[in-house]
MILUM-548943 format. One record per atom (N, C-alpha, C): x, y, z; residue in one letter. Coordinates in steps of 0.1 Angstrom, whole numbers, plus 5000, padded with zeros to 4 digits. Each point is the difference from the previous one (the first is absolute). Example, Ala and Ser with C-alpha at 12.3 -4.5 7.8 and 13.67 -1.06 7.14 Angstrom:
MILUM-548943
513249435078A499150125000A500950125000A499650114993S500950115000S499250115008S
END
This chain:
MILUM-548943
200323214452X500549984987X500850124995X499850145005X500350074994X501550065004X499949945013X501450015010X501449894993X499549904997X500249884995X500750054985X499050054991X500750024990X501250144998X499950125011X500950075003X501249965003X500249935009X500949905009X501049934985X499149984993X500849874983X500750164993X499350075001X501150104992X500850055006X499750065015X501550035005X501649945002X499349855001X501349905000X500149994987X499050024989X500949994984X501150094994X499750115013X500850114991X501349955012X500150015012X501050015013X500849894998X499649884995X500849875002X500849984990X499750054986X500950014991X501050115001X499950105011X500850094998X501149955009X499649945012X501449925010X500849934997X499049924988X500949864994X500750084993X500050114995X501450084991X501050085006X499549995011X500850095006X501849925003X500950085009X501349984999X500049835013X500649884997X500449935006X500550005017X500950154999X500950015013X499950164999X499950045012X500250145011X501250084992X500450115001X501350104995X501449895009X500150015013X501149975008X499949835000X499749934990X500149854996X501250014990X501249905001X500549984984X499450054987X500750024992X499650104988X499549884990X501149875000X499849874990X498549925013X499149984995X499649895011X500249854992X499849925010X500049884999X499049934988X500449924996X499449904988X499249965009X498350014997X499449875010X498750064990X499249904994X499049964993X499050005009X499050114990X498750055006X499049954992X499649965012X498249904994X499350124996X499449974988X498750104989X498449985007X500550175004X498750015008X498949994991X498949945008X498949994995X499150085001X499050044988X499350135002X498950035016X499750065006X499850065008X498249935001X499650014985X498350004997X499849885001X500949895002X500149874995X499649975016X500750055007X500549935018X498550035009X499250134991X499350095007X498349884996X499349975011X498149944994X499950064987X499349954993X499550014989X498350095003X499850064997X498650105004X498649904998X499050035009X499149865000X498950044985X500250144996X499450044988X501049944986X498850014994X501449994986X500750144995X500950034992X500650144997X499250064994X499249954989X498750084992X499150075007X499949945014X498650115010X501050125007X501249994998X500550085005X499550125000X500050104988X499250164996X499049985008X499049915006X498549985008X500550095011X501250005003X500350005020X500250204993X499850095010X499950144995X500150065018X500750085001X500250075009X498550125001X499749985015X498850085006X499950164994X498950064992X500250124993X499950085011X500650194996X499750035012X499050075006X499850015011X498650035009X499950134994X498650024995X499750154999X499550065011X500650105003X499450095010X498050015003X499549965010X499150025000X499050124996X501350155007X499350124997X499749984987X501049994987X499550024987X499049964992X500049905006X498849904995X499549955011X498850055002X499449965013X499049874994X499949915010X499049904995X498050045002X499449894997X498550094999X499449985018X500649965006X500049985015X500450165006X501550024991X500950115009X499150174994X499049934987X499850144995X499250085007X500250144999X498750095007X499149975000X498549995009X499349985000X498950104992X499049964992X499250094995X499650105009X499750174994X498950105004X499049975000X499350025010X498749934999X499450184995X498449994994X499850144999X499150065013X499950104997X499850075014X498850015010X499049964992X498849955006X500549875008X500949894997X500449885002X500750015016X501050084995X500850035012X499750135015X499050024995X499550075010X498949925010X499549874993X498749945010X501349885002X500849934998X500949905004X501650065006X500549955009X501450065005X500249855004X501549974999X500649885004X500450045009X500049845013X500949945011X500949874999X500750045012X501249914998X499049824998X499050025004X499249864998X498849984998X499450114991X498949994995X499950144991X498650075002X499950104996X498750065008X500150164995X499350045008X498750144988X498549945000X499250064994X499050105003X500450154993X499350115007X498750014991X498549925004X499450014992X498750065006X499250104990X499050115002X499049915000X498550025007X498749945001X499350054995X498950014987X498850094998X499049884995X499349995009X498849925000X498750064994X499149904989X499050125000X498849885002X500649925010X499249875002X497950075002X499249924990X498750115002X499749965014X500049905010X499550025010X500450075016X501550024994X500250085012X500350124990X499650034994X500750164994X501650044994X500250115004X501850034989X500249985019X501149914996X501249975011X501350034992X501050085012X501450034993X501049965014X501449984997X500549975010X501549964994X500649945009X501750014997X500249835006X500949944993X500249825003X501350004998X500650005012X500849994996X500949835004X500849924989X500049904998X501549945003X500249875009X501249965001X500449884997X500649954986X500149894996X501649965002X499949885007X501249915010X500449884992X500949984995X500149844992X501349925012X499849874996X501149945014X501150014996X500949925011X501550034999X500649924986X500750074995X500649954987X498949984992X499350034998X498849944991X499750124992X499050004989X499350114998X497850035002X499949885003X498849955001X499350095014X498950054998X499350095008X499949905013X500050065014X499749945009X499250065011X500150114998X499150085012X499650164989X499150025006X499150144996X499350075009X500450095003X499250105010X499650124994X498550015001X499450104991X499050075008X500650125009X499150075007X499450114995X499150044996X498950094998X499450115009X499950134991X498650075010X499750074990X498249965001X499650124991X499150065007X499150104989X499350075006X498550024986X498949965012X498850014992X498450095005X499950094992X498950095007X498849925008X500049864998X499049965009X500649895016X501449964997X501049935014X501050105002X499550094994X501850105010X501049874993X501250075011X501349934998X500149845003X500249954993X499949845005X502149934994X500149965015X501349944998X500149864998X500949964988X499649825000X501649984999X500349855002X501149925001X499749894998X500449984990X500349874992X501649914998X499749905005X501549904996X499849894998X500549934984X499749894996X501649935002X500949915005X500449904994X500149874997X501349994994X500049884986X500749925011X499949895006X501549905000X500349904989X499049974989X500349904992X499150144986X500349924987X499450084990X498549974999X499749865009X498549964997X499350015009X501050085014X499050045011X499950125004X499250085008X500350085005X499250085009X499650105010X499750035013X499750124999X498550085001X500250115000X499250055018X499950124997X499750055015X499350204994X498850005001X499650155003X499550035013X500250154997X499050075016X499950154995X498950055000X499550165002X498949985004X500350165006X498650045009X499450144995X499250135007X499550064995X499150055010X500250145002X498550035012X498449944993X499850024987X499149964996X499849844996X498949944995X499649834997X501450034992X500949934999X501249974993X501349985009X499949844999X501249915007X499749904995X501649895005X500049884999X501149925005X499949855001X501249975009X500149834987X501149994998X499749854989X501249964999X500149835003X501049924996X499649914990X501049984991X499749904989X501549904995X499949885002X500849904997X499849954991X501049984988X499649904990X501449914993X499949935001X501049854996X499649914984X500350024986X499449934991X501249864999X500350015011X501149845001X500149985011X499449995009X499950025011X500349805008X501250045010X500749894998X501049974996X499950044987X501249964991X499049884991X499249975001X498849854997X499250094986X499850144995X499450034990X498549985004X499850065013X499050055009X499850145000X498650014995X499550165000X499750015018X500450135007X499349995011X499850165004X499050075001X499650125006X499550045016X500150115000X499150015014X500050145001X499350115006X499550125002X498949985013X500650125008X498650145008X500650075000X498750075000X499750134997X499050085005X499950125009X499250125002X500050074994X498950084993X499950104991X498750075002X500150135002X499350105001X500250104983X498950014992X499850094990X498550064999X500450135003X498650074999X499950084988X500449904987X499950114989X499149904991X499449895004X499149914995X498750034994X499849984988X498850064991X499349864997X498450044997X499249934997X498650064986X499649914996X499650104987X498449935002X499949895008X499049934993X500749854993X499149884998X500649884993X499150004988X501149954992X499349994985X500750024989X500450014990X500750054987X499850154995X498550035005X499650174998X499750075007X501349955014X499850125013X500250154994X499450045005X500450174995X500850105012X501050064988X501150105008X498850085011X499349994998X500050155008X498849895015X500149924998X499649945013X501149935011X500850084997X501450005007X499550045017X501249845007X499450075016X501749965005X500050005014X501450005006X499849895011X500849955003X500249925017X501349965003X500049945008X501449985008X499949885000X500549924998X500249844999X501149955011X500249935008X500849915010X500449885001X501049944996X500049904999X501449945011X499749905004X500749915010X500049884994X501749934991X499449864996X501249924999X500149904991X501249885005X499749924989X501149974987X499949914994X501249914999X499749884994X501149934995X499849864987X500949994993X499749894991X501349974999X499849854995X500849895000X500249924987X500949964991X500049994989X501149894993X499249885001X501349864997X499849974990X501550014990X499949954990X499249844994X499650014986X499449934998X501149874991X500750054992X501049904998X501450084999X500749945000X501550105004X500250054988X500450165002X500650064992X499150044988X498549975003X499450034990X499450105000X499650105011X499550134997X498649995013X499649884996X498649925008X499950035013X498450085006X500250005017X499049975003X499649915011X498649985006X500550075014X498650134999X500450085012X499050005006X500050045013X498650005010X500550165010X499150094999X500050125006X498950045010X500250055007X498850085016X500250155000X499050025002X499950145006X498950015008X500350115009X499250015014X500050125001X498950104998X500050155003X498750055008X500750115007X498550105006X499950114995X499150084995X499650064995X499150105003X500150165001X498950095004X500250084994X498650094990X500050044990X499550165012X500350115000X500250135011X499650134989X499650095005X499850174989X501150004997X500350074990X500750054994X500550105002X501250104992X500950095011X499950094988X499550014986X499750104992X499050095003X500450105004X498250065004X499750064980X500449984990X499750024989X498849914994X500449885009X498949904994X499549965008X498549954996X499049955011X500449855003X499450005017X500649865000X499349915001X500749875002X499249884991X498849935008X500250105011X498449925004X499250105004X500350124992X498750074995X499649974989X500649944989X499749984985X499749844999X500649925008X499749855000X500049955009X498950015010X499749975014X500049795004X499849994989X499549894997X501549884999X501250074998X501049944997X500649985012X499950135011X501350065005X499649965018X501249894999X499949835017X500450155008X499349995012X500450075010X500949955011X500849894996X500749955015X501049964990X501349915005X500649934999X499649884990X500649934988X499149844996X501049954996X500049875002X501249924996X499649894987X500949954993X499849914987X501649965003X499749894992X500749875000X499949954987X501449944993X499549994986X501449894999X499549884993X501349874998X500049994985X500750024994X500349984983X501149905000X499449914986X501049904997X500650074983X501149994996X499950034988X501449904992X500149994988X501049964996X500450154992X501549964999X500150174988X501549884996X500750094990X501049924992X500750134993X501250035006X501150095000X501349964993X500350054987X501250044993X500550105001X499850115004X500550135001X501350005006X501250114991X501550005004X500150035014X498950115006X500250085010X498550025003X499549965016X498850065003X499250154996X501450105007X499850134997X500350074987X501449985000X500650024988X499549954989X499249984996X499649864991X500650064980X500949924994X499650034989X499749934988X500049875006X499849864995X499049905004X499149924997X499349875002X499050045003X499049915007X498649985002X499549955010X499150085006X499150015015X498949924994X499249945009X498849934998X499349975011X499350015006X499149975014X498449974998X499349915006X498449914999X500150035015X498950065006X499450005013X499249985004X499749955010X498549985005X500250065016X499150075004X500050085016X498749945004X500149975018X498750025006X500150045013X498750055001X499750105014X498549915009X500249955008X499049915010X499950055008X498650035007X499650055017X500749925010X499949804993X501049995010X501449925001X500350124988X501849995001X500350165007X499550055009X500450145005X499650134996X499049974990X499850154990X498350025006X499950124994X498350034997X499450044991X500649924989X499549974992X500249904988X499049984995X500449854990X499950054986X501149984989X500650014988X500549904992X500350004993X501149914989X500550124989X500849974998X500950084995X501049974989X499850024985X500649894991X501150094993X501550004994X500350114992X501249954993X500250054989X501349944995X501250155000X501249954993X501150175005X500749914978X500450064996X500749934987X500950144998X501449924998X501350164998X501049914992X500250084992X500849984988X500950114998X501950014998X500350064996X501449904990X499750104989X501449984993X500850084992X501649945001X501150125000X500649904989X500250064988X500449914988X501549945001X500750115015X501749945001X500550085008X500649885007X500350065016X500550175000X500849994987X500750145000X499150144995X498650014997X499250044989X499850085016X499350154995X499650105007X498850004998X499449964994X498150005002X499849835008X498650005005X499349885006X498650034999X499249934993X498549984999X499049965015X499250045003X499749955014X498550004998X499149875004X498650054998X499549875010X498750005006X499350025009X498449984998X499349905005X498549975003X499849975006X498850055012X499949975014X498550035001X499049875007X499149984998X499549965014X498650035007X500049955014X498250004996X499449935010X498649995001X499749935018X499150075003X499749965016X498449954999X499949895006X498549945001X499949985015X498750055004X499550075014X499950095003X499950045013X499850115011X501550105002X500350064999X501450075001X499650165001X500750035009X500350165000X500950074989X499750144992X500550064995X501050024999X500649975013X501550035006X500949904991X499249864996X500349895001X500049944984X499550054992X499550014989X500950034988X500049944991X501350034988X499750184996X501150074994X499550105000X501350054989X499950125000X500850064986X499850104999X501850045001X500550125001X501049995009X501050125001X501450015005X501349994990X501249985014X501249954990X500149904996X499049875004X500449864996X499149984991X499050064998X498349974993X499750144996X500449994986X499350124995X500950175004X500750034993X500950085007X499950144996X498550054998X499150114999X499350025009X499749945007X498549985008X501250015016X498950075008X500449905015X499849885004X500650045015X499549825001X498649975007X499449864990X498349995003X499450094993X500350074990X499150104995X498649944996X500549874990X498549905000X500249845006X499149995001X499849875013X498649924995X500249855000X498449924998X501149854998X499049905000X500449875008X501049954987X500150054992X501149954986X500750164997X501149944992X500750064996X501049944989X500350074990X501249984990X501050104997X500949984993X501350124999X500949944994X500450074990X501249964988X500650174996X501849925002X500850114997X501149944993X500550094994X501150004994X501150114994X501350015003X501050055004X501150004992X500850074993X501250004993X500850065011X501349925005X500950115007X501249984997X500950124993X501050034994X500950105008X501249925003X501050035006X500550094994X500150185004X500650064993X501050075006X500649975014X501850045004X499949915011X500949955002X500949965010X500950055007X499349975017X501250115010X500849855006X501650075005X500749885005X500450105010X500149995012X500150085012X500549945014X501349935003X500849935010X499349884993X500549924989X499449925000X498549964994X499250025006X498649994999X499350054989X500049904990X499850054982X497950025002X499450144998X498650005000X499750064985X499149924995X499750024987X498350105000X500050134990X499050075003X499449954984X498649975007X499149964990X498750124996X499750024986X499150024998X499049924998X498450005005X499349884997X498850054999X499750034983X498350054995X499049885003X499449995004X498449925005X498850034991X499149875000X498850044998X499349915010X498750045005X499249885004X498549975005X499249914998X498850024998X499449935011X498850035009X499149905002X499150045005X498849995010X498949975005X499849925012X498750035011X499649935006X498349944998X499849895003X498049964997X500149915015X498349984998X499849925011X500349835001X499449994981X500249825001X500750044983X500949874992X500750084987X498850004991X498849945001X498450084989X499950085000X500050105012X499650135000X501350094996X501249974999X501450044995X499250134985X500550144997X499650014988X501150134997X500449954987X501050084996X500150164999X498650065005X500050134996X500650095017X500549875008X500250015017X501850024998X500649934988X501150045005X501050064994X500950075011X500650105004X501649994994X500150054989X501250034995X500950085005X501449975002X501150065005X501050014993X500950135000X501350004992X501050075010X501249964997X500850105009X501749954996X500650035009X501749984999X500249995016X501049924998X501049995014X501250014996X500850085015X501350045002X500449875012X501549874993X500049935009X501350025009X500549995008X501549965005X500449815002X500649954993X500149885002X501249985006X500149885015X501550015000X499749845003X500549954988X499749795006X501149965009X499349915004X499049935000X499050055007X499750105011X499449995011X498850115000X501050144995X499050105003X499650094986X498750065002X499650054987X498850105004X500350194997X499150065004X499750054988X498450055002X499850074985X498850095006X499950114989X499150155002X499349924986X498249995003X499549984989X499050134997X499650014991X498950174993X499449904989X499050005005X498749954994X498550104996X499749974987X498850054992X498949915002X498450045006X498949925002X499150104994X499249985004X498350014995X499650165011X500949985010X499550125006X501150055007X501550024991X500850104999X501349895003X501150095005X501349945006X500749965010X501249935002X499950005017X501549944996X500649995013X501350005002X500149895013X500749895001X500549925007X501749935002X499850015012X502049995002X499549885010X501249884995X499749885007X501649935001X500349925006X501249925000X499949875001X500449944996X500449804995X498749954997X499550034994X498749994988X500149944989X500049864997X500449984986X499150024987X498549935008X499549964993X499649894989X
END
């Protein structure tokens, strides 16, 4: 059109100027000839008529011109933020991931102050930004394992699956060898499916006694062993609704060995009575339903966890010993708007064992998952409860080749107890906790955090990775 209407003015101005021009050439007769000229007709007349009307005409506007990009850069072309210098010192970018220089200071109470260097290598795939591989090799060093080297690598091939792999070893009790597969769509069908073995050697294993009023200072040591193999299976109950009827196995051996603290006495000088001298195997089949809304397993900052269980242990389904095992898990978190920097997160987890069971075997409380003051097993008896709750507020955002990780602060509180049956349960048993966590989030997949926890009998420090809770 715009060619079109150029085209009408140039012949408006050129055609009127020929038709005036002179009849005949200089070297023609000076008189020309009488001969009657047909009246040209205007030019606009001969020419299509425009398929607009003339009123839209002003609509049609020649292309403005390009601004230089330097001057105005767009928010794509703009500099990337400084990050501040604590930030940029533990994170450095690659051409396809990034790469994290991060310090270890453990003050885990049962192995003691551990320190060490991790250093971290986060891979996202081709054209993508989405995490796909992580290699996080380790070495630290602890006055009771010497140097212990570990290697860790988890990946992603989908956002709802993923594959990890550890190994360290140790001249002293401290190693381990572990694969773990886990699929929450497994199929493509909205099939939960896991699986794990694992060797593990830890000789920093504490025992107090069972009860709600073990006392600190009947503290002993052993070495625990374990050789085992699980798996569970998990089909939806109606599509798309959250609903799983799942059926799970585990199969372990078990040898409970001295201990490698010569500070503490060990556990079968102090509890002769607990501590199997050989090898023992247990076998345990749990049915449970649970019912999942959550945005992200790990990552989580939205919906609701729910799980009803029932476990049993038969002499002769493979074990040696007979149990029932009842417990519920309930997780709730909410984030008022996708865009909002805080998320509420809270937690009730409740277990009870009826029968014969080893200590080893027994609900118990304390660690990073349970109670995050205490070690782990600090108290132990055939029940147990635990309630927490968490504010965690996003207060910077790193973006580094891509790979956006949000650092969270997350103050905690949390309470609970162990009894033998919930009658004998009594309020003056349980154990109040406060603390804060430092998180690194990078969704969907991965999430590490440093927690510092306040109990009843001092502080403690725990570093853990893809933990949601």
């Amino acid at each position: 059109m715009k060619r079109a209407c150029l085209l009408h003015c140039i012949l408006a101005l050129l055609l009127p100027a020929l038709a005036a021009a002179p009849a005949a050439w200089p070297d023609t007769p000076a008189t020309p000839p009488k001969k009657k000229f047909r009246k040209l007709r205007s030019p606009l007349k001969a020419l299509p008529k425009p398929t607009r009307p003339v009123k839209e005409a002003p609509l049609i506007r020649e292309p403005e011109a390009a601004v230089p990009p330097a001057k105005y850069p767009t928010e794509l072309e703009a500099p990337l933020p400084k990050h501040p210098f604590p930030v940029s010192l533990l994170m450095g970018s690659l051409r396809n991931g990034m790469f994290i220089r991060l310090p270890i200071v453990d003050t885990n109470p049962n192995r003691g102050f551990t320190y060490g260097v991790m250093p971290i290598l986060v891979l996202h795939g081709k054209d993508e930004t989405r995490i796909r591989h992580i290699h996080a090799p380790s070495v630290t060093h602890n006055k009771t394992f010497g140097f212990v080297p570990t290697y860790r690598y988890y990946y992603y091939p989908t956002t709802k699956a993923n594959y990890q792999a550890r190994a360290s070893i140790s001249k002293a009790e401290d190693r381990e060898a572990m694969l773990q597969f886990e699929d929450m769509d497994f199929l493509g069908r909205d099939i939960a499916a896991t699986a794990k073995v694992q060797y593990d050697v830890d000789g920093s294993k504490r025992f107090y006694g069972i009860g709600p009023d073990s006392p600190r200072g009947a503290e002993s040591n052993f070495t625990r062993k374990t050789a085992l193999y699980n798996f569970r299976l998990g089909l939806p109950i109606l599509p798309e609704s959250g609903l799983r009827f799942n059926f799970a196995h585990q199969l372990a051996g078990v040898r409970l060995a001295a201990g490698v603290i010569d500070d503490l006495p060990d556990i079968g000088v102090s509890f002769p009575e607990v501590t199997p001298d050989h090898w023992h195997q247990d076998a345990e089949f749990q049915l449970y339903i649970d019912y999942d809304t959550r945005d992200e397993a790990v990552t989580t900052s939205r919906g609701v966890y729910a799980k009803i269980m029932i476990e049993n242990s038969q002499t002769d389904w493979g074990s040696e010993y007979a149990f029932q095992r009842y417990g519920t898990d309930l997780r709730a978190f909410w984030k008022p708007d996708p865009a909002a920097k805080h998320a509420t997160a809270a937690r009730l987890r409740y277990e009870q064992i009826i029968g014969d069971a080893p200590f080893h075997l027994m609900p118990s409380l304390g660690g990073k998952k349970l109670h995050r003051a205490y070690g782990d097993g600090r108290y132990i008896d055939k029940g147990m409860w635990t309630a927490s709750l968490e504010e965690r507020v996003t207060v910077y955002r790193v973006g580094v080749s891509g790979v956006s990780t949000d650092i969270e602060l997350a103050p905690f509180v949390e309470l609970g107890t162990v009894f033998s049956t919930p009658k004998r349960m009594a309020s003056r048993y349980c154990r109040p906790v406060y603390g804060i966590a430092v998180r690194a989030v990078a969704r969907p997949q991965v999430v590490g955090s440093i927690d510092l926890g306040w109990g009843q009998e001092g502080s403690n420090v725990f570093m853990d990775i893809n933990y949601s809770f």
